[in-house]
RODO-2510 file (C-alpha; in nm, 4 decimals, decimal comma):
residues 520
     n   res          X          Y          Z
     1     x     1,8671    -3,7808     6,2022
     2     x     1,5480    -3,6131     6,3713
     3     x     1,2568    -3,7533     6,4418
     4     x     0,9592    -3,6173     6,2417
     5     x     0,5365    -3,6350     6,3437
     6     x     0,3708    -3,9191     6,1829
     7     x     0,2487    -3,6889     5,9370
     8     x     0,5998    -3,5357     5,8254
     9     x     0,8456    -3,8453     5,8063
    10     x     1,1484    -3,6220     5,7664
    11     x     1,0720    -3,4583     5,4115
    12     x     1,0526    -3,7392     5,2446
    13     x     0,6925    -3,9524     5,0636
    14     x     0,5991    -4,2546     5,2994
    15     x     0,6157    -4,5598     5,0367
    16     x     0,2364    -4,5404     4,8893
    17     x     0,2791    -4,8028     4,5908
    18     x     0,4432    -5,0789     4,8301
    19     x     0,2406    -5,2719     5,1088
    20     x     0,4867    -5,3300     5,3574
    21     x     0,3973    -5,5656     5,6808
    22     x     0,4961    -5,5516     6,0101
    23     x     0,4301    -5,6995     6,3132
    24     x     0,3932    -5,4979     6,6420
    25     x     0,3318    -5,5522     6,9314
    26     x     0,2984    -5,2976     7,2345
    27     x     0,4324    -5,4991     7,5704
    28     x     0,4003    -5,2682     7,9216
    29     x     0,6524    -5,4149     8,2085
    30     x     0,4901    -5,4537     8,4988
    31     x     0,0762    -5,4630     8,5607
    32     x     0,0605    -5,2120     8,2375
    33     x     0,2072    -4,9221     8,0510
    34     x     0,1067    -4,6727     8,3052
    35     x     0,2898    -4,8405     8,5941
    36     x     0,5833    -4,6956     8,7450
    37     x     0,9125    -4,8315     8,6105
    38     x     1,2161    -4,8892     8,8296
    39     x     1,5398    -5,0939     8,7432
    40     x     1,3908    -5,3817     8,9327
    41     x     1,5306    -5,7559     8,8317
    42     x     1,1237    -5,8189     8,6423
    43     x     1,2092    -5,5330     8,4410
    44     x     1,5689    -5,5939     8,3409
    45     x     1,4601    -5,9553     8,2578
    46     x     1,2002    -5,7950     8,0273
    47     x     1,4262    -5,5115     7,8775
    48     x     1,6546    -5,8108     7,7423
    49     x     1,4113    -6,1054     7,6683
    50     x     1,5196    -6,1292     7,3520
    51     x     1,8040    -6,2610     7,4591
    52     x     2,0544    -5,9887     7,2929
    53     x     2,2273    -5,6897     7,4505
    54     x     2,1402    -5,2966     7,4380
    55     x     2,2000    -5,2101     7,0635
    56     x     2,2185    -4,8206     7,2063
    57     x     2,5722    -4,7049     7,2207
    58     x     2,4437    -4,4646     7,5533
    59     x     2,1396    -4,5355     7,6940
    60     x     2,1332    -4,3689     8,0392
    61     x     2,2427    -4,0360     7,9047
    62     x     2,5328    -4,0185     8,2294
    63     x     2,7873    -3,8163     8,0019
    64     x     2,5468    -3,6100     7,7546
    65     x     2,3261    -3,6711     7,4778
    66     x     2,5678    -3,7492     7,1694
    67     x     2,4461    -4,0291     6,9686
    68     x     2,0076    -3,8930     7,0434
    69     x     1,8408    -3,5767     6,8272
    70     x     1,5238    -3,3955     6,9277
    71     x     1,2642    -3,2858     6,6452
    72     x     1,0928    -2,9880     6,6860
    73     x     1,2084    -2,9541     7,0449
    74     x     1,5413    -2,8947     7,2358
    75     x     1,7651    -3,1619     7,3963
    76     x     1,9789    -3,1407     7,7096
    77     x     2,0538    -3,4144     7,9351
    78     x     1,9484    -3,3210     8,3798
    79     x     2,0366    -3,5091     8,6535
    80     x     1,6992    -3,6410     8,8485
    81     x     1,7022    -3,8136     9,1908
    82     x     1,4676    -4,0955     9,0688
    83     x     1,6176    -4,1910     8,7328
    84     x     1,5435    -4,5253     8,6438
    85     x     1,9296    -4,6001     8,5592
    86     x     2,2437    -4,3712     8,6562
    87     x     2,1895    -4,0187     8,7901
    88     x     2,1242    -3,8455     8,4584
    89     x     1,8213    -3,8304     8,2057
    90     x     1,7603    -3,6823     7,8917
    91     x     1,5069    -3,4159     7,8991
    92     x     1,3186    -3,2938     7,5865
    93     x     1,1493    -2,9595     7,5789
    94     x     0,8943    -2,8732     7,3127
    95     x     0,9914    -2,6043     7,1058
    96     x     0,6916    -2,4580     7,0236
    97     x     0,6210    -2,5598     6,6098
    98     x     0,2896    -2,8285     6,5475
    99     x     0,2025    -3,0189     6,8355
   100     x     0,4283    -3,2728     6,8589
   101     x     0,7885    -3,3488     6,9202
   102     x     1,0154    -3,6161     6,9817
   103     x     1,3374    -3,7622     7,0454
   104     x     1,5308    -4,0024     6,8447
   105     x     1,8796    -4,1966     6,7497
   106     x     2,1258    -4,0141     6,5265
   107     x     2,2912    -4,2433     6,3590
   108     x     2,0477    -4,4965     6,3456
   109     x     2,0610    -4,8026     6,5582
   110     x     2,0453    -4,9978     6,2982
   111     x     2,1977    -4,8720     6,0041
   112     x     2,0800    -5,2151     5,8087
   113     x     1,8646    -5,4828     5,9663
   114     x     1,7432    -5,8269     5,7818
   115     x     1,4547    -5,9690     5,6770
   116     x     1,2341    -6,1485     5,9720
   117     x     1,4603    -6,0357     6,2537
   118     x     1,2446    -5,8772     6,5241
   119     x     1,3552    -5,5761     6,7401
   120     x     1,1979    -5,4463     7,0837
   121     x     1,2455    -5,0535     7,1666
   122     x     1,1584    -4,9598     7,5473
   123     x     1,2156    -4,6404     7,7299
   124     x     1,1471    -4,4933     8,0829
   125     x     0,9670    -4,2092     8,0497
   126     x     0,8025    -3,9130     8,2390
   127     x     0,6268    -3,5694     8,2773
   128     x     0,9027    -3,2560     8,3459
   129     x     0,6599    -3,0111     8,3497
   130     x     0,3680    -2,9657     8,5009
   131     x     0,1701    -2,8771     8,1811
   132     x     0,2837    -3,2456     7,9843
   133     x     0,1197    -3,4483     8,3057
   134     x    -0,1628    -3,6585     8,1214
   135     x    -0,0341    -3,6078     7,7899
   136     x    -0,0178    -3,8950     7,5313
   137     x     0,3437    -4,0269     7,4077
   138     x     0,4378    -4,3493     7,2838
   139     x     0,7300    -4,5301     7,1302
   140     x     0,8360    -4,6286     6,7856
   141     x     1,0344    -4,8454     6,5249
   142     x     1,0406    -4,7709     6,2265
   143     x     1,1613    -4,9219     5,8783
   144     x     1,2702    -4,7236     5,6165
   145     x     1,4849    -4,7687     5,2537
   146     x     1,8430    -4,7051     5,2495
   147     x     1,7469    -4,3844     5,0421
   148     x     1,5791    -4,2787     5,3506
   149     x     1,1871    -4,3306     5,2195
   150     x     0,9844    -4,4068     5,5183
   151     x     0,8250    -4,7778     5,4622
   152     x     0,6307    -4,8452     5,7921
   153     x     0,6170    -4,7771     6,1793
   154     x     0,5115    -4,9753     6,4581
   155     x     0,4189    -4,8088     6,7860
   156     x     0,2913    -4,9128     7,1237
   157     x    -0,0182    -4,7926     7,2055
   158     x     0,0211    -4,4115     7,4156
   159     x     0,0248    -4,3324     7,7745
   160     x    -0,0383    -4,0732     7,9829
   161     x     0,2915    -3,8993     8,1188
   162     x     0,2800    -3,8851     8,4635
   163     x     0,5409    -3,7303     8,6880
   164     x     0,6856    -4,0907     8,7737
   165     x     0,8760    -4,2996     8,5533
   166     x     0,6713    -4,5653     8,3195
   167     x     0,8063    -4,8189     8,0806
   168     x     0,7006    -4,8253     7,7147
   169     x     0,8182    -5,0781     7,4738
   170     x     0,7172    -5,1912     7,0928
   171     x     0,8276    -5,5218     6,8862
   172     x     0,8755    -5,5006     6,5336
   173     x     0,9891    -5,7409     6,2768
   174     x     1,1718    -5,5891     5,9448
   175     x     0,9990    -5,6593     5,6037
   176     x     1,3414    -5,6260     5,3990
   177     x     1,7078    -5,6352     5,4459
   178     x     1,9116    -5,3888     5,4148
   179     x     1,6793    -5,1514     5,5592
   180     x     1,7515    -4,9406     5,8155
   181     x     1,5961    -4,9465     6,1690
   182     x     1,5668    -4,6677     6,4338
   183     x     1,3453    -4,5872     6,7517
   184     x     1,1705    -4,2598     6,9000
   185     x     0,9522    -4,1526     7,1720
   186     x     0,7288    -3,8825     7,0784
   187     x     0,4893    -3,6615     7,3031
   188     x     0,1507    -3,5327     7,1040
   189     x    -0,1103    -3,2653     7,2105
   190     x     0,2299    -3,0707     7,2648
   191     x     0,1934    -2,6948     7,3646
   192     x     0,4076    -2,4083     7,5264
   193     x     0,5853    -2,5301     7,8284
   194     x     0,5990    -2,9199     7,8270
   195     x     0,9147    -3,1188     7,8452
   196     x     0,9595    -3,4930     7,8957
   197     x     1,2262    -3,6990     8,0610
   198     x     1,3382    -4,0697     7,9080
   199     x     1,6145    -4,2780     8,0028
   200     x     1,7515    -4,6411     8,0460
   201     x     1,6247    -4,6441     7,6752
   202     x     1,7310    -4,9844     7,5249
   203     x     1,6994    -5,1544     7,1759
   204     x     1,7501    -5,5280     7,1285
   205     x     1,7013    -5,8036     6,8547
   206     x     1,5966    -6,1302     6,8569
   207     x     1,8886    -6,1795     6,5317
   208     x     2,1416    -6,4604     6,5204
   209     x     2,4179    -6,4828     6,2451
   210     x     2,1620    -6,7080     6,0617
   211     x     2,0323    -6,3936     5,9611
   212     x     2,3823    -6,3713     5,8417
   213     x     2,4867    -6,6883     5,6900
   214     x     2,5006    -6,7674     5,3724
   215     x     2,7086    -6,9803     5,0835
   216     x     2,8162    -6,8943     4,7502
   217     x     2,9100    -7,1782     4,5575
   218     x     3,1032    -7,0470     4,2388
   219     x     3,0766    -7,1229     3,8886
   220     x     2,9628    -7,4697     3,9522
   221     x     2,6205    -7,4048     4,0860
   222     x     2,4818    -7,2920     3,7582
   223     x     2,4705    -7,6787     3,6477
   224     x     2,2915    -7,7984     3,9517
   225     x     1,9363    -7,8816     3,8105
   226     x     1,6328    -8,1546     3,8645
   227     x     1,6833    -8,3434     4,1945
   228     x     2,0954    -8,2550     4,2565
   229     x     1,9778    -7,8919     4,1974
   230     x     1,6684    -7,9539     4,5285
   231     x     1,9310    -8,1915     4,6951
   232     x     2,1542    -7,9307     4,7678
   233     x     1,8996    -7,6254     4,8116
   234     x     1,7756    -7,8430     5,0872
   235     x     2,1031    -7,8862     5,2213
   236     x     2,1907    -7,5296     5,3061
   237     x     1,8332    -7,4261     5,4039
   238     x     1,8127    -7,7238     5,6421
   239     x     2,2036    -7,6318     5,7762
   240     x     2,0178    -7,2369     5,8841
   241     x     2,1412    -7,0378     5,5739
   242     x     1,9356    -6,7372     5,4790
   243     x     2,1496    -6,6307     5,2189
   244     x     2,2645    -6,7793     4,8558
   245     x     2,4939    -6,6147     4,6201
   246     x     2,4087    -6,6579     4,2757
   247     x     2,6172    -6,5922     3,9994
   248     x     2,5677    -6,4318     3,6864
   249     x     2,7747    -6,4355     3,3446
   250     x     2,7654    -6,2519     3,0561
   251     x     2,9754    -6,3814     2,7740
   252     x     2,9448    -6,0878     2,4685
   253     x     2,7548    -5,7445     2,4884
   254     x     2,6248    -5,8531     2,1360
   255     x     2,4562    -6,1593     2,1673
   256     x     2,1164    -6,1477     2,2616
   257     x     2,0091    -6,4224     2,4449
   258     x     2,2377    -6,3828     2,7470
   259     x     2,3520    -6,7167     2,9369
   260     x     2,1501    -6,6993     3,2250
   261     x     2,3205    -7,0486     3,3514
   262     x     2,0090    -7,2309     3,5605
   263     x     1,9653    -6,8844     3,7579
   264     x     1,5716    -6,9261     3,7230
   265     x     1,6124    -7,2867     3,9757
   266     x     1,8266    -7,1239     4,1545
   267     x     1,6606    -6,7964     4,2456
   268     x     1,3547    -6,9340     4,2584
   269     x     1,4665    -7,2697     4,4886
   270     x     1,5741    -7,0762     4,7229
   271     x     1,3196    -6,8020     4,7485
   272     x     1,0918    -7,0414     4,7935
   273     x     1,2736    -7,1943     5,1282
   274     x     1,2632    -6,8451     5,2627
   275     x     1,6143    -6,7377     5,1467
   276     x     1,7519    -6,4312     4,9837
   277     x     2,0522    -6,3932     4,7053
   278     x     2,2881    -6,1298     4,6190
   279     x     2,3130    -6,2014     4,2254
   280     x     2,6776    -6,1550     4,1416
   281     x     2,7268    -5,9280     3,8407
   282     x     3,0201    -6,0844     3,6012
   283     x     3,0412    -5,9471     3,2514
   284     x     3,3451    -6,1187     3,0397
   285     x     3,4492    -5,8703     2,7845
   286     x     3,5318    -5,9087     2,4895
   287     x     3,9331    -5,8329     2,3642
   288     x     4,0639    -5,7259     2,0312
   289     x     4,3678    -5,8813     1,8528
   290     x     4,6165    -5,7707     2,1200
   291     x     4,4221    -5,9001     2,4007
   292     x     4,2486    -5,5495     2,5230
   293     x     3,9706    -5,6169     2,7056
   294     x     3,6650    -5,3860     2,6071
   295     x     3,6146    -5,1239     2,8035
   296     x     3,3319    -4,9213     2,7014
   297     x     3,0891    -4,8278     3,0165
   298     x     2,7682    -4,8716     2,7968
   299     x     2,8590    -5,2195     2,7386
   300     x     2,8409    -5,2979     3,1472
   301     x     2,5471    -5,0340     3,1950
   302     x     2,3501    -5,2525     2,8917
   303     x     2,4254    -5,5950     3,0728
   304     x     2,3337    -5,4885     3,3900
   305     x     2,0124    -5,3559     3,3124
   306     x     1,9466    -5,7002     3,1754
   307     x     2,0245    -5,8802     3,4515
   308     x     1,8081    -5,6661     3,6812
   309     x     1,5198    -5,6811     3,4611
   310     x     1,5966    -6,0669     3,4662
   311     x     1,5816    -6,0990     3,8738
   312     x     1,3347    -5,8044     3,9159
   313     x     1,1264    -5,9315     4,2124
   314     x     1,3713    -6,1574     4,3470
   315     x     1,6696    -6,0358     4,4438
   316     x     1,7745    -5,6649     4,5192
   317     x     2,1127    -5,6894     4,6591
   318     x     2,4063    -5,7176     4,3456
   319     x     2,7193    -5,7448     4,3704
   320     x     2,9625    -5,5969     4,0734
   321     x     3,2680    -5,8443     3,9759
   322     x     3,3597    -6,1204     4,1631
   323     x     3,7555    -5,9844     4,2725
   324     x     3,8449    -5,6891     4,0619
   325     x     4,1492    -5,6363     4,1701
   326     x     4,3142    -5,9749     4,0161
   327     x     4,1354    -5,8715     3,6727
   328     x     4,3848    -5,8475     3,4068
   329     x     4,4314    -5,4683     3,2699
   330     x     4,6987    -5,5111     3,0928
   331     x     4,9780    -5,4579     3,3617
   332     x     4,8084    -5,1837     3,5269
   333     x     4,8935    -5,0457     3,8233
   334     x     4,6704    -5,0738     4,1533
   335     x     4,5278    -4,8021     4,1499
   336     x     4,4444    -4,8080     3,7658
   337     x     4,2811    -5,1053     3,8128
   338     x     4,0798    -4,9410     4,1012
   339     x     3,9781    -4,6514     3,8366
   340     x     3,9167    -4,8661     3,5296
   341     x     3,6604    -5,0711     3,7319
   342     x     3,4604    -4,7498     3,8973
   343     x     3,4749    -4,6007     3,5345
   344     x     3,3562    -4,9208     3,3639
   345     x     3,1962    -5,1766     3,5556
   346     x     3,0880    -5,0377     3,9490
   347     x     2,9489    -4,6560     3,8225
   348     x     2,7625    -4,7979     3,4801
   349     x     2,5893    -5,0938     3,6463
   350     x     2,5146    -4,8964     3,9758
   351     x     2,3340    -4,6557     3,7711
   352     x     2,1475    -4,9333     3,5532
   353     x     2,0715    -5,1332     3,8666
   354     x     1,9240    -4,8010     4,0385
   355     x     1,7490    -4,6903     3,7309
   356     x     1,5564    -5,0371     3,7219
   357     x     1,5180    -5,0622     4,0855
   358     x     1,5667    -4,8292     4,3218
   359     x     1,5666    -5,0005     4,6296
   360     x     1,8147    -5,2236     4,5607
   361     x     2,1291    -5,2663     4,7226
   362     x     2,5020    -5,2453     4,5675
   363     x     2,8022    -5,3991     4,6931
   364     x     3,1477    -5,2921     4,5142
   365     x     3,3597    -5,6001     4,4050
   366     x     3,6434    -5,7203     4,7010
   367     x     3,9310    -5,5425     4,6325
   368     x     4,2438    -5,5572     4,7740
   369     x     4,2961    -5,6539     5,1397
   370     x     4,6530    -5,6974     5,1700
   371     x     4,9009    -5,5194     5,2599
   372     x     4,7562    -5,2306     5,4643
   373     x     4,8984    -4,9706     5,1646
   374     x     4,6974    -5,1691     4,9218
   375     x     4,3267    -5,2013     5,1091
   376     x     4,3721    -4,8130     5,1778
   377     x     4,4880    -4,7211     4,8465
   378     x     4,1914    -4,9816     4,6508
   379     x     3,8965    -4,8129     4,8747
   380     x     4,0445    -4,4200     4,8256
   381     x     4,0546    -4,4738     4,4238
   382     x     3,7104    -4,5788     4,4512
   383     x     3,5760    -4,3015     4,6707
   384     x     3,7465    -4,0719     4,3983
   385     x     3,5928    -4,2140     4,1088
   386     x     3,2999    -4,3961     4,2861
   387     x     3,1336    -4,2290     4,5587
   388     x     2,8174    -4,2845     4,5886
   389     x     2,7844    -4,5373     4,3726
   390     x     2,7779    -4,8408     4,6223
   391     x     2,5669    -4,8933     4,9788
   392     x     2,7936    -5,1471     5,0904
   393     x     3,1652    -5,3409     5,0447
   394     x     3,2275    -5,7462     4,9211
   395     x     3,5333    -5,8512     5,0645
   396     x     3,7013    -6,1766     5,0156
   397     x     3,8974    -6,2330     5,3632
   398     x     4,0855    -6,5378     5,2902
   399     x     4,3576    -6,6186     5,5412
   400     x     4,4167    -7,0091     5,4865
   401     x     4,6297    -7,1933     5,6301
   402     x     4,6262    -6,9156     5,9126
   403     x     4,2933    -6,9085     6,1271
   404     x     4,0868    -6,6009     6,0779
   405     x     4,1154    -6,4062     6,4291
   406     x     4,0944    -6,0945     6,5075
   407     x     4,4308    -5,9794     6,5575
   408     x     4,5194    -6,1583     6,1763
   409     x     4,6286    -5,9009     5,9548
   410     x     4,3688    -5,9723     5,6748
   411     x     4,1022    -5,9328     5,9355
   412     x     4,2618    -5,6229     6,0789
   413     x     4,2556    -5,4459     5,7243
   414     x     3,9186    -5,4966     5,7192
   415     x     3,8839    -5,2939     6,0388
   416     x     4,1011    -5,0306     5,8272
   417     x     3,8261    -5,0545     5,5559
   418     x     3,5471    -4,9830     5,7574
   419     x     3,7372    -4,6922     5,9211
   420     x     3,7788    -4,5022     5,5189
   421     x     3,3644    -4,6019     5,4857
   422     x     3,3285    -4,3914     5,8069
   423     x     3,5354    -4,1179     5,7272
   424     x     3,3795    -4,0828     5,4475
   425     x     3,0508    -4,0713     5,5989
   426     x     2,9404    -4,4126     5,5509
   427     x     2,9847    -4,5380     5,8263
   428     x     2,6430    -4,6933     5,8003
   429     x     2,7361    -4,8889     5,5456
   430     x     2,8448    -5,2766     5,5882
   431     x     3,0795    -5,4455     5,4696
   432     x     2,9933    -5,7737     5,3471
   433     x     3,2070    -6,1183     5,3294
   434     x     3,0780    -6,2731     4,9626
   435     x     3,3171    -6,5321     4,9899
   436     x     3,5558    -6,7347     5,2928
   437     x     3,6316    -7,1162     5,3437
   438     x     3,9243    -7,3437     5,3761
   439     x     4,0713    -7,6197     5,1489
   440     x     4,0944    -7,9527     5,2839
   441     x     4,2536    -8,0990     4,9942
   442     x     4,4216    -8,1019     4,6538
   443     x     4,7631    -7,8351     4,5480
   444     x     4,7463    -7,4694     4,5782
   445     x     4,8727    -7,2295     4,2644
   446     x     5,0168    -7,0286     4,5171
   447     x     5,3231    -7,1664     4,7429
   448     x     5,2596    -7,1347     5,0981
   449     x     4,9054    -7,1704     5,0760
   450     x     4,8272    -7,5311     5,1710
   451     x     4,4914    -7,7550     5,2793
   452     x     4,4289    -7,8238     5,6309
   453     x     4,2820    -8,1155     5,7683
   454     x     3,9001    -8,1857     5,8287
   455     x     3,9611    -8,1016     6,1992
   456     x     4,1176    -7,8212     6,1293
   457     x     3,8681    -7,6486     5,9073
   458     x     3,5966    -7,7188     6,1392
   459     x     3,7258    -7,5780     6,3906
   460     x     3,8185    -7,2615     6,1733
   461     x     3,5133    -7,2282     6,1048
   462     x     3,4341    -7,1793     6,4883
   463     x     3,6814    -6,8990     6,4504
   464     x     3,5710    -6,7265     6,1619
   465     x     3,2133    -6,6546     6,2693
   466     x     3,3166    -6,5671     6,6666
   467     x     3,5466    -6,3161     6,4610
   468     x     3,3121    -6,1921     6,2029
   469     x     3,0212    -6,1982     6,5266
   470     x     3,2618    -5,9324     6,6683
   471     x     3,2522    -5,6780     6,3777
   472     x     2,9881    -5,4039     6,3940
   473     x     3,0150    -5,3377     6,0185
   474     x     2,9738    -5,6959     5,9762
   475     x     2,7298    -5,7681     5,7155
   476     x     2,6011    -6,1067     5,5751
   477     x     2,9030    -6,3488     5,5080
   478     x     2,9056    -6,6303     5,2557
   479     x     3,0878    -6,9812     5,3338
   480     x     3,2404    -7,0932     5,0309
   481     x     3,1346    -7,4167     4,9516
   482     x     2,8570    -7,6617     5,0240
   483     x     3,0327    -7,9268     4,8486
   484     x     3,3659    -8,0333     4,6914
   485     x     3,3905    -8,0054     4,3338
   486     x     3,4118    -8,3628     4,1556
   487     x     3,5841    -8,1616     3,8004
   488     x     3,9071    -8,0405     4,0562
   489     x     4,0086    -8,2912     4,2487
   490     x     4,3816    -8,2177     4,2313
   491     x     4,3303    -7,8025     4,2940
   492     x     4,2586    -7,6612     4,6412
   493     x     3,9428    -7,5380     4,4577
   494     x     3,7748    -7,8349     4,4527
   495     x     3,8031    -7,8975     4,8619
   496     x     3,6461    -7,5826     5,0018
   497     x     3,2962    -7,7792     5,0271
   498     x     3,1017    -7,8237     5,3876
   499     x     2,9728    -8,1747     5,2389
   500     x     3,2888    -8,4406     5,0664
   501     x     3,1936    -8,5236     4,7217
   502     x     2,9911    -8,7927     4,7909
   503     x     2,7581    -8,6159     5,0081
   504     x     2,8579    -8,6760     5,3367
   505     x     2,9729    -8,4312     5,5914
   506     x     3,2617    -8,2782     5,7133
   507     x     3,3193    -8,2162     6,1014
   508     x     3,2860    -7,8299     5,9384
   509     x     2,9241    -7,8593     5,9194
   510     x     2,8087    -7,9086     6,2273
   511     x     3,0589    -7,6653     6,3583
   512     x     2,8961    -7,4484     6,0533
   513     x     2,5633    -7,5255     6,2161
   514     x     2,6562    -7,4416     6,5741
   515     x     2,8034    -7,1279     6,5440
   516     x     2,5524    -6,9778     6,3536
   517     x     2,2898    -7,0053     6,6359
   518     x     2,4762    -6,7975     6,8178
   519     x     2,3199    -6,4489     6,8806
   520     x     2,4039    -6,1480     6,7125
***
């Protein structure tokens, strides 16, 4: 992307009907903005006191500039015998339009950040001509939709360039997830003959996978009400979840009062403990007398308008079908399936969802992740007859009784996944686990697949999220359960639960509880 002048965000309308907050704060290293900067040990303590690494894939420009953009200048990277880190800086000459210009990341950073999580941009930066000495520039975060409408900025107050290095840095914290985040330096009072040099630029977050956690609880959840229904709310708040998966069923396109199943407690229980829900889209169609379900797009488009209209205000991430890929259409084939459900279900309720709101955020139902052939030939059907109709991917990486590691072959096809996103040029786009757990309990329909113990799940658990932590697509992932189901004691499906049926815990949810703290 390029960077544009506070007063031309890239083309597109700054938000003007949405009040968005943020929180910035300009911090100078040293005795103030205008001192010198150096790599001393102060100053590398400060560039990563948010206790997370550089977020910027090259940050010292040694080999070029790939990955950085100039706007209305030119970009080359020089080497300079005082460059804060490495031998090489980036240099950015004005290039003679308005009187500004700038340099920025392209990609983004941060192709999607959550809610709350605060990120710190600083930059070493100095005069390369004699003409920018004592002109302002300053650094930037800034927040904008997925559709690329600029929300907000937050910028450290500006310097004077000065032919020695000085440190700049800003603090932000993002008003929505989902959103992406990226950082520029910009030079103003710009005229004929200035340049500026940056380097060690750096970007870190104060994020841990809280920010990522979440549960989804299945089909059961919509009967939790009255004290059970707070009980359990309380439970996954208090455990560091940020994120609840809430499921929604429609039951016949005709009837009008759709069975919203207790999703009024739930959204608004957990909104008001400072989570956010992805409302699962389910519509059960109806079948004619040889079993055929109904197909007909305006059906899903009709249903999913309702639902949005339902949640409008609190929720704005959906996600379409729970696993498409197991629904039954009538024997078809793989990839049929994969077409029938862009056709019918992902395109129609995309366009409903977007019509109704659009900000929000679509994931496309977990498809197939197994074999290889299969999660390659699932995600290519629905770049033919999808594209563009989803911002991110649900994927359902269950690998039970095997531990989830890296090199596991589920976890691996994910990798594949995120590879056809990128080559498709959405690379930007993450990919997001809706549901994972382990059974410790009960018979499995499937041979093969059989409980582990208590121990065991715990310390899968561990596993999973040091995986998942790994993963730079990695979006939210959802533990499935909280608790065991009481109604399925002799199925595997009633023994995925965090919490026995009685209430008490499992060793799993204080490993649950652990690993979640960990940083980003």
């Amino acid at each position: 992307m390029t960077t544009p002048a506070p007063s031309a965000p890239r083309g597109r309308r700054r938000a003007s009907a949405r009040s968005v907050a943020v929180a910035a704060a300009a911090v100078a290293l040293g005795a103030g903005c205008g001192e010198p900067a150096g790599r001393d040990p102060a100053q590398a303590a400060m560039a990563n006191a948010l206790g997370a690494d550089n977020l910027l894939r090259d940050s010292s420009f040694e080999a070029d500039a790939a990955g950085w953009a100039a706007w209305q200048g030119h970009l080359t990277t020089v080497e300079r015998p005082d460059a804060p880190e490495g031998a090489r800086v980036a240099r950015v000459t004005f290039g003679g339009a308005g009187d500004a210009y700038s340099i920025d990341d392209d990609p983004d950073t941060v192709p999607w950040a959550m809610a709350g999580t605060t990120y710190r941009a600083c930059a070493s930066v100095a005069a390369a001509s004699s003409s920018a000495v004592g002109k302002p520039i300053h650094i930037t975060l800034r927040e904008r939709t997925p559709a690329g409408e600029w929300l907000s900025d937050a910028s450290a107050p500006s310097v004077a360039l000065t032919s020695s290095f000085q440190r700049i840095c800003v603090e932000a914290s993002v008003a929505r997830s989902f959103d992406p985040i990226d950082a520029y330096v910009l030079q103003e009072d710009a005229a004929p003959g200035d340049a500026f040099d940056v380097d060690a630029f750096e970007v870190t977050t104060s994020a841990t996978l809280r920010d990522r956690a979440g549960f989804a609880n299945g089909f059961i959840q919509r009967y939790w009400a009255g004290d059970t229904l707070a009980a359990h709310l309380d439970t996954m708040a208090g455990s560091g979840a940020r994120w609840l998966r809430v499921e929604v069923h429609g039951y016949d396109h005709t009837d009008p009062d759709l069975n919203w199943g207790g999703l009024d407690g739930l959204l608004d229980g957990w909104g008001a403990r400072g989570g956010e829900s992805v409302v699962l889209i389910i519509l059960h169609r109806d079948r004619d007398e040889q079993g055929r379900q109904d197909l007909d797009p305006d059906h899903y488009r009709a249903f999913a308008t309702a639902v949005v209209e339902k949640v409008a205000g609190r929720a704005r991430v959906y996600e379409i079908e729970n696993e498409p890929v197991l629904d039954d259409y009538g024997g078809a084939s793989l990839a049929e399936k994969a077409r029938l459900y862009a056709e019918n279900a992902l395109v129609p309720a995309s366009l409903a969802i977007k019509a109704a709101d659009p900000d929000a955020v679509v994931l496309a139902g977990s498809g197939s992740l197994w074999p290889l052939e299969d999660a390659q030939l699932w995600m290519e059907t629905l770049y033919t007859h999808a594209a563009g109709a989803f911002d991110g991917v649900a994927a359902h990486p269950y690998t039970w009784p095997s531990p989830p590691t890296p090199d596991n072959g589920i976890f691996q096809n994910l990798d594949v996944v995120a590879a056809i996103l990128a080559a498709h040029g959405d690379a930007h786009k993450p990919i997001v686990i809706t549901e994972w757990g382990v059974p410790t309990g009960g018979t499995a329909p499937v041979p093969g697949f059989v409980p582990v113990s208590e121990e065991e799940q715990a310390r899968q658990m561990r596993v999973f999220w040091d995986t998942w932590v790994q993963k730079p697509y990695g979006g939210p992932a959802f533990v499935y359960a909280l608790i065991d189901a009481s109604d399925q004691p002799e199925s595997t499906e009633g023994h995925f639960g965090l919490l026995r049926v009685d209430g008490s815990e499992k060793p799993s949810m204080a490993a649950w509880t652990s690993r979640i703290d960990q940083a980003r």
